[in-house]
C-alpha positions as CSV (number, residue, x, y, z in Angstrom):
1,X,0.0,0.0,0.0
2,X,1.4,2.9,-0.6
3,X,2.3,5.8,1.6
4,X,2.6,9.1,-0.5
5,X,-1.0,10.9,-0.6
6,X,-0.5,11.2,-4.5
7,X,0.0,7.8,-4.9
8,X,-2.8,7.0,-2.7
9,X,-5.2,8.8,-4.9
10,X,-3.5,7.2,-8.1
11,X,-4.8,4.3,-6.6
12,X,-8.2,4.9,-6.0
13,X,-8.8,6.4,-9.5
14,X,-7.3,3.3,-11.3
15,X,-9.5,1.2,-9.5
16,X,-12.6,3.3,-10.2
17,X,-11.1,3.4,-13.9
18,X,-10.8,-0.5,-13.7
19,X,-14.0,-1.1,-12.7
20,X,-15.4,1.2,-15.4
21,X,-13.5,-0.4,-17.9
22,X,-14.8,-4.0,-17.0
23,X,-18.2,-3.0,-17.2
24,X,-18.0,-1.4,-20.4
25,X,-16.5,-4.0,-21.8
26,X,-18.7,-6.5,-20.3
27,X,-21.8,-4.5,-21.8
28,X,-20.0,-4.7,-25.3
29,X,-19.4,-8.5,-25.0
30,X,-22.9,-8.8,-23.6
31,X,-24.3,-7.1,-26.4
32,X,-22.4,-9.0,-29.2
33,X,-23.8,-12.5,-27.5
34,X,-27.3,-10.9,-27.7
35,X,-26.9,-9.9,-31.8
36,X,-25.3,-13.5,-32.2
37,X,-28.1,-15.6,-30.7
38,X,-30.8,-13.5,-32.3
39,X,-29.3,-14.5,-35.1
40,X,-29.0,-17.9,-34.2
41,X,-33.3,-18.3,-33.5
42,X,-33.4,-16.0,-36.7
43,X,-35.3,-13.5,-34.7
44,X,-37.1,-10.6,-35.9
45,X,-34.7,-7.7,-33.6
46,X,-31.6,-8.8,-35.5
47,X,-31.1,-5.3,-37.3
48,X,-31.8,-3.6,-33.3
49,X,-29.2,-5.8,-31.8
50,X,-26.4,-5.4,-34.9
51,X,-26.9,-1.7,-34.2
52,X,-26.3,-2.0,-30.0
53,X,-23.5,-4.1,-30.5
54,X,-21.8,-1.9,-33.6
55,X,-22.7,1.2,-31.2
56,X,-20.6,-0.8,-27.7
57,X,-17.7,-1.7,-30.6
58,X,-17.5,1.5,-31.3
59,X,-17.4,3.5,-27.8
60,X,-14.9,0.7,-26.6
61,X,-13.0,1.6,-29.2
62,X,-13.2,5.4,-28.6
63,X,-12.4,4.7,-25.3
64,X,-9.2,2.4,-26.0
65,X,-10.4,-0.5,-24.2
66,X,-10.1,-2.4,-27.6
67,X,-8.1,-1.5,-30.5
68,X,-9.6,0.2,-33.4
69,X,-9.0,-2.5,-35.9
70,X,-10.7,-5.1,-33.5
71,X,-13.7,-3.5,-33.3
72,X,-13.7,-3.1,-37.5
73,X,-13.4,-6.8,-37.3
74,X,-15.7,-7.6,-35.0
75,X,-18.3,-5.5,-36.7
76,X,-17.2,-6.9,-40.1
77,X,-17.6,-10.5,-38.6
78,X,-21.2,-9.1,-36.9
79,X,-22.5,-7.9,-40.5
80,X,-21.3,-11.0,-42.4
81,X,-23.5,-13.4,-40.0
82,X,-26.8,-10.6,-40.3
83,X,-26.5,-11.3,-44.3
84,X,-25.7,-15.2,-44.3
């Protein structure tokens, strides 16, 4: 544990930035396994779901919680299983 003040509040804000970052990403993944089992039944939201998951692709993205080329592939990946 560290003892400096600074470093104390370093602390706390990665940990709050950590746990941010695990929910976000757990909402993208979340969203992706939604799109994908719609697909799956061949339900009739399909278009709604493609659109929440490109949306969470994309903010992780912005955010730098994924790379900008893997959410391009993802989404790629995402379309070509809507039009199969």
């Amino acid at each position: 544990m560290p003892n400096i003040k600074s470093a104390i509040k370093r602390t706390k804000t990665n940990a709050a930035r950590n746990e941010a970052n695990i929910q976000q990403k757990s909402s993208m993944r979340t969203a992706i396994k939604r799109f994908e089992t719609a697909v799956q039944n061949d339900s009739d939201n399909k278009t709604e779901l493609l659109s929440s998951a490109v949306k969470q692709l994309d903010k992780a993205a912005q955010k730098g919680l994924i790379h900008k080329n893997n959410a391009d592939r993802q989404k790629s990946r995402l379309m070509k299983k809507l039009n199969a």
